[in-house]
N, C-alpha and C positions, 0 to 999 in steps of 0.2 A: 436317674430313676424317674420313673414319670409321676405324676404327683396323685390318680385315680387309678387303682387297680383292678381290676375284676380278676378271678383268679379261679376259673374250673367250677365256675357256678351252677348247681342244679339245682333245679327248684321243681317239686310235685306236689300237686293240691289233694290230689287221693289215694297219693301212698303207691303209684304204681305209672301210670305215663309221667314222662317229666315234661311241663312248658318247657324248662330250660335248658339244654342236654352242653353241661362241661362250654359255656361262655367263659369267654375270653376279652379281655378289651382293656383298653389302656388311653390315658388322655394328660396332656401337661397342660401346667396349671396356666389359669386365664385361656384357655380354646374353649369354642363355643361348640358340643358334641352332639349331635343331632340321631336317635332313633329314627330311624324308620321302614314302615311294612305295613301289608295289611293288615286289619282286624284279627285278633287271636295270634300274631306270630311272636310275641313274646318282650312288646318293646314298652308296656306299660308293667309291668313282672319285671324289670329288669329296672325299673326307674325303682318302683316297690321296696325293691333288695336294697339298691343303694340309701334308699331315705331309710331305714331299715324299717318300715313298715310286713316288710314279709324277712324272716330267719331261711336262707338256702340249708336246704337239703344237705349240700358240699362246698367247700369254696371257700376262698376269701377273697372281702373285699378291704382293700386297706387307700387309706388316704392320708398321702404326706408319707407314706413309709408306715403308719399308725394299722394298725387291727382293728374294724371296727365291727366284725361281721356282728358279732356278739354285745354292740353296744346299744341298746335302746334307742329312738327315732328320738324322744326329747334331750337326750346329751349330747349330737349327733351336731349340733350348731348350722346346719343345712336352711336354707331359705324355701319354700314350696309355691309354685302357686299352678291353682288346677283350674279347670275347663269351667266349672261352675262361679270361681271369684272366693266364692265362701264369707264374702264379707256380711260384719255386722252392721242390720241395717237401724236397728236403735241409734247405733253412734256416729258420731259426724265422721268427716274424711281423717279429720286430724288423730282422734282418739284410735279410728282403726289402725292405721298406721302405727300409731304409738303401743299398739295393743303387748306387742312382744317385748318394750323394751319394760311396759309395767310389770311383767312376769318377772324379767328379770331383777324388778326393782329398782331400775335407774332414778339417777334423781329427777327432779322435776326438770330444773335447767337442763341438764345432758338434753332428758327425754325430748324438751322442746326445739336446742340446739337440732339434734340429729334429724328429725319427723321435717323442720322447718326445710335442711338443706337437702331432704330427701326427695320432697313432694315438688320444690325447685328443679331436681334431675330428673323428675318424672312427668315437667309438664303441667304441677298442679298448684301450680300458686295461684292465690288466689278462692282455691277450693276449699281451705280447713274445717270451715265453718256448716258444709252443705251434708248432706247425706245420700248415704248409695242411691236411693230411689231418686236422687234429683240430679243425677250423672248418665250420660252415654252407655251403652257399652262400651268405647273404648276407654273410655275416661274410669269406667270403674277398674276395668282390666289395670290399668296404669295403678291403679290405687292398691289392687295385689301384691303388682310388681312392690312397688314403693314400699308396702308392709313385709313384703318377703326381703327385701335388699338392705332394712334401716339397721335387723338385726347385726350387721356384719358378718352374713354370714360366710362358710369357708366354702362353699357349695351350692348353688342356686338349679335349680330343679323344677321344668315347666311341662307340666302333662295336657297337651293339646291345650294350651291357652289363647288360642284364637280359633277356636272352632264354631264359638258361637255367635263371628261375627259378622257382617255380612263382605263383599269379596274386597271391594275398595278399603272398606275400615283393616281387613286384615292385612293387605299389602302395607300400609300408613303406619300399624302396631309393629310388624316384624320389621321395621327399619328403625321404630323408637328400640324397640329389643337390642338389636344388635349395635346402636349406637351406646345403650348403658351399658349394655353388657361390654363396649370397647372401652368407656370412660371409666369405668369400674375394677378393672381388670379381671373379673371375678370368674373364676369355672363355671361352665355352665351344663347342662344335659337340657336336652330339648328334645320332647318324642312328640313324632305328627305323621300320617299319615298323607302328608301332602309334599308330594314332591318337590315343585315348585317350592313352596315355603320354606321348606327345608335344604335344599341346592343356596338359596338366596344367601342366610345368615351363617350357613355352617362353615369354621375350620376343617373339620372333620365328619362324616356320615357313615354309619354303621348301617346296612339296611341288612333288615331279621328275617326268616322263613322258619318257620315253625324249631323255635326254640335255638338258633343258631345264627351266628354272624356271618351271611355268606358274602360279603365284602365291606371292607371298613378301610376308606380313602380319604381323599381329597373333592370335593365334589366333581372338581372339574375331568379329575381318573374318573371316576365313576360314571360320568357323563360318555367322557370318549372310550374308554374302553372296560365295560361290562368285564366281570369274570363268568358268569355260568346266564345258561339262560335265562331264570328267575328273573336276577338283577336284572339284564336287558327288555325283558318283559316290561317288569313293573317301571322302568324308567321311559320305556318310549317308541324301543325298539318295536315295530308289527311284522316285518318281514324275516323270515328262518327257511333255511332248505338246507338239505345236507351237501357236504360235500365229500371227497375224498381227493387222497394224492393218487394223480397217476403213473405211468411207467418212470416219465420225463420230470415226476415231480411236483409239477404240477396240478392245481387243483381243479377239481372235476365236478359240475355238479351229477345226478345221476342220468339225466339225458346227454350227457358230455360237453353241455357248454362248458369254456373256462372260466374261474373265476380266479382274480386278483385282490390281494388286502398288502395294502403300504405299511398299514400299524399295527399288525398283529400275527400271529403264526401259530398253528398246529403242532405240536409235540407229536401227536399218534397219526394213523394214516385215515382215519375219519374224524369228522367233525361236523359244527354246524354252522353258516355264514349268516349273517343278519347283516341288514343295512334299514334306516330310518325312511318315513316315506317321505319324508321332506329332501333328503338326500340322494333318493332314486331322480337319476334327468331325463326331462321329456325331449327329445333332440332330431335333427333332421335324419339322421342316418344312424343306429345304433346298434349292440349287441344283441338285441331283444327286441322283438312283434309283438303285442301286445293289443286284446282288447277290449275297451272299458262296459264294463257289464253294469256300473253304477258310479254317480256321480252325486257328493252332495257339496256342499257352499259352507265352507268355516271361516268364510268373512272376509280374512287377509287374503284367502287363496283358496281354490277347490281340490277336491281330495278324491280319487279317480280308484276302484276296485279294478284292476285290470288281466283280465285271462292272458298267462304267458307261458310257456313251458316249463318254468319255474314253477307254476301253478298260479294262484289267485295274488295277486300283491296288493299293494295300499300305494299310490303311490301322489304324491300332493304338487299340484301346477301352481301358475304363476294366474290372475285373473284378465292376462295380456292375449292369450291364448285359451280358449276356454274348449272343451272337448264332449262331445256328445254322444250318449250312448250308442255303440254301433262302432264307433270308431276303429280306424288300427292308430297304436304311435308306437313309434320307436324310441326305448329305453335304454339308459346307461348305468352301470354300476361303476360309480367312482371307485378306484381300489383303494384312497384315500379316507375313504366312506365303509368300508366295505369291514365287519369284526368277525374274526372268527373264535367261535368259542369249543370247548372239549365238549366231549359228551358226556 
């Protein structure tokens, strides 16, 4: 049995559209599970249910085998930590830290035992004495984490916690993350709207479109092989053209080039092909003419808009070879490269 359930969750704020429409998901214990979509598709609503901050409409969620739909956020023994930190800036590092287990009442030794070996897994010894305004951002961020982790809790729950920090500090945070989060063994959810971030630390990745889980993998599935076009969208994919089977089986685009895919395959007799622009080859002799209407410079490589029969593609060179507007070249579709998705 797996140890987080979601179970047919709906959730509506006005009594009439649902954000959530019959969610589904599941995750065993110790995987790091990562939300992710754009704005409004339902992956902070979903984090909500589970801290039980928001009661679903329908559903249960259960954890460990447990019903908790119906259990209030403060019995719930979950860890949180959100976008803003939250932390109290009267109190030094140590107290904030310690803030949950005073609720709880611990004793004084425990409290100081636990804060002491806590702020050591987070990086922050040395810090007890200081206070939020005299920390990093990352360094507060840590101090969150630290506060949310001392409780023991069965659950740990992160809503964009690095979104407020600049690009370096957040690549540096989501590797402390996924290192405590390993030493820890602890469940985790994690909702971000950044790919990248989220591909890095996840077990597992749910990505949402309005109210729905349209694929929940492996990063690394999810990466090579999209299920609908959303997903390939929002992960990377820029090129799509239809295709169809023809006589011989074969697939067609609508000017009748063929195309070929090694890792994937059509059930119905149309469909739609996508390959990445990094994946399209620029080559002496190829299946495709093509010509470059726009060129810009993304650093490692240039990135070529090219008119083809196929229509307009994206398609990104080497900086060994540089290409100028006006050009022809000739293109390849690796069939290796090449996803075909249902309609």
């Amino acid at each position: 049995m797996a140890f987080v359930e979601l179970k047919d969750i709906r959730v509506s704020y006005d009594g009439k559209k649902n954000i959530l429409e019959d969610l589904n998901i599941s995750m065993e214990k110790g995987e790091l599970v990562s939300l992710l979509g754009p704005s409004g598709c339902g992956k902070t609503t979903t984090l909500r249910v589970i801290a039980g901050l928001i009661e679903p409409k329908d559903g249960t969620f259960l954890l460990d085998q447990e019903a908790l739909t119906k259990v209030p956020v403060h019995k719930r023994n979950f860890g949180m930590v959100f976008q803003s930190y939250a932390l109290f800036p009267h109190m030094t590092i140590a107290e904030n830290v310690a803030f949950g287990l005073k609720l709880r009442k611990e004793s004084k030794e425990t409290t100081k035992q636990k804060v002491t070996e806590m702020l050591a897994i987070c990086g922050l010894e040395g810090f007890e004495n200081r206070y939020p305004k005299q920390l990093s951002g990352g360094q507060r961020q840590r101090v969150a984490l630290a506060r949310a982790l001392v409780i023991e809790p069965k659950l740990l729950l992160l809503d964009e916690p690095l979104s407020n920090l600049d690009a370096k500090l957040r690549v540096a945070m989501r590797i402390e993350i996924k290192r405590i989060q390993q030493q820890l063994g602890i469940t985790t959810v994690f909702v971000t709207h950044d790919q990248e971030e989220c591909f890095s630390i996840s077990d597992k990745v749910a990505i949402m479109n309005n109210g729905v889980i349209e694929q929940y993998d492996t990063p690394e599935q999810i990466y090579r092989l999209p299920v609908s076009k959303f997903v390939a969208q929002f992960i990377g994919f820029e090129n799509f053209f239809e295709v169809k089977h023809n006589q011989d089986g074969l697939l067609q685009t609508k000017n009748g080039l063929t195309i070929a895919s090694s890792i994937s395959s059509l059930t119905k007799s149309e469909g739609i092909a996508t390959i990445r622009p990094e994946d399209i080859q620029i080559v002496a002799k190829g299946m495709l003419t093509g010509e470059v209407i726009v060129r810009t410079f993304l650093g490692k490589s240039h990135q070529y808009e090219v008119k083809t029969p196929l229509g307009m593609l994206l398609v990104n060179g080497s900086d060994q070879q540089i290409y100028q507007t006006g050009d022809l070249i000739q293109l390849d579709l690796p069939a290796e490269k090449v996803v075909l998705l249902e309609r």
